[in-house]
N, C-alpha and C positions, 0 to 999 in steps of 0.2 A: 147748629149741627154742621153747617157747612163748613163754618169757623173749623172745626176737630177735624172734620173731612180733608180739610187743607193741611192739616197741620200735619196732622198722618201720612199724606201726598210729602208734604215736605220731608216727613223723617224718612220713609221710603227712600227720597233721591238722597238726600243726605247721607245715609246709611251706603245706597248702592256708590255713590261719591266715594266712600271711605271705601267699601270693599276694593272698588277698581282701581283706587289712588293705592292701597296696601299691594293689591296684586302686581300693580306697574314696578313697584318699589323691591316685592318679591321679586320680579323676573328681572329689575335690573341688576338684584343683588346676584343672583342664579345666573344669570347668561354668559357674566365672564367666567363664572366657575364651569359649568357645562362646555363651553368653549374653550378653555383650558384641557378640561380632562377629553374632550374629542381629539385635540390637538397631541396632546401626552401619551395617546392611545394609538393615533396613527403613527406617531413615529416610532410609538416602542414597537408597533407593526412594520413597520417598514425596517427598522434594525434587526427585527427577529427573522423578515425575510431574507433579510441580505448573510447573516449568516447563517442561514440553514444553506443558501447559495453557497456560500463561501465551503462550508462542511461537505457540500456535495463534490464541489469541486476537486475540494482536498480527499477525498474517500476515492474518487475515482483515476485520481492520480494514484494515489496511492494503491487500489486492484491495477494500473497499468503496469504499476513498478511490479506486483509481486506477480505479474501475469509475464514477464520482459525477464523477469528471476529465473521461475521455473521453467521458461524456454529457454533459459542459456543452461540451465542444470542439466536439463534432459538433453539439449545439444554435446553436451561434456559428457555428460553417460554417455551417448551414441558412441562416440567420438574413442572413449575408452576401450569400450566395450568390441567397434569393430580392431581395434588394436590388438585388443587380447586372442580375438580371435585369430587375427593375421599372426599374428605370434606363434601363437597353437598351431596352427598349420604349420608354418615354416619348422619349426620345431621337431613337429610332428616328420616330417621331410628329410630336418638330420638325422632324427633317432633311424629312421630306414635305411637310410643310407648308411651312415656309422656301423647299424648289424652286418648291411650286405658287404663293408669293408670288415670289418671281426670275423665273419665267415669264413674271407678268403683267406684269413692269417695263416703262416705258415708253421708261426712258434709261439711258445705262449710268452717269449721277451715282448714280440711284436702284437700278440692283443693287450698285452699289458701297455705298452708305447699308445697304442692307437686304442686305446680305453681314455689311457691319461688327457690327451690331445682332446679326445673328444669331450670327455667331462671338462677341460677347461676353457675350451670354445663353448660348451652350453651354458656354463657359469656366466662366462663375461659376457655370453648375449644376453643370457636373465639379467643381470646385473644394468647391461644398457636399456636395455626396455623397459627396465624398471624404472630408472630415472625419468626415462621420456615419459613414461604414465605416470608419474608423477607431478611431472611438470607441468600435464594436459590436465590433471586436476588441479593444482593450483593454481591455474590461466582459467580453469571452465569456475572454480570456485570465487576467483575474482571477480570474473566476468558477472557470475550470476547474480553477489552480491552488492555489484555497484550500484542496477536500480534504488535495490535497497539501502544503500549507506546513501544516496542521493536525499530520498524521502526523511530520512531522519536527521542528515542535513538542512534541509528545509522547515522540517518542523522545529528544531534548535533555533533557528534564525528565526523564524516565526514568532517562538516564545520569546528570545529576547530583544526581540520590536517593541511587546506589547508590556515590558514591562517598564 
């Protein structure tokens, strides 16, 4: 009976032999692979941080640019706008004057003369101040949209780096 008692004793170790010897064999077949995919994992972490950096960067360039836009727009409105105004006044200045000159006319040759005069002096100042608020738009509409053509110049180059 001791004989069997042994024998048992021995399949025991035996048996736990083969399990530990399978499982050594298991984790050395598994650890390059788990050590691979830790590895595969941190850097796909580490690429995915760097461009969500990269995105952030570029996003907030990009709100500077259209933030750099809309204050050169709104600067060019002002800009127009107190023009117009000056304008209107002045304007406003000759039409008074021109009446209190028609008033004094003495024939209707000479309001008809000093009518003509006047409507061609108001003509060619509308006509110059036109131009000039013209040109403060096209300077304010440049200005505004260089941030912008800047940013989509960058993105152009960008895309074809990476291709």
């Amino acid at each position: 009976m001791a004989a069997e008692h042994k024998t048992s004793s021995d399949h025991a170790k035996t048996n736990g032999d083969t399990v530990k010897a399978a499982a050594d064999k298991a984790r050395a077949t598994m650890e390059p692979f788990a050590t691979a995919g830790a590895k595969a994992f941190r850097e796909s972490m580490e690429k995915s941080m760097a461009a969500m950096s990269e995105i952030n960067a570029h996003s907030k360039k990009n709100l500077d640019a259209v933030v750099a836009s809309a204050t050169a727009a709104a600067k060019g409105a002002e800009t127009v706008g107190a023009r117009a105004v000056a304008y209107s006044k002045k304007s406003m200045e000759e039409q008074i004057a021109a009446a209190k000159t028609l008033a004094g006319a003495k024939s209707f040759q000479e309001v008809f003369e000093l009518q003509t005069a006047f409507a061609k002096k108001a003509f060619e100042g509308y006509v110059a101040e036109a131009g000039v608020i013209a040109e403060t738009v096209a300077a304010s509409m440049k200005e505004s949209f260089s941030p912008l053509n800047e940013r989509v110049t960058a993105l152009v180059e960008r895309v074809q780096t990476t291709r």
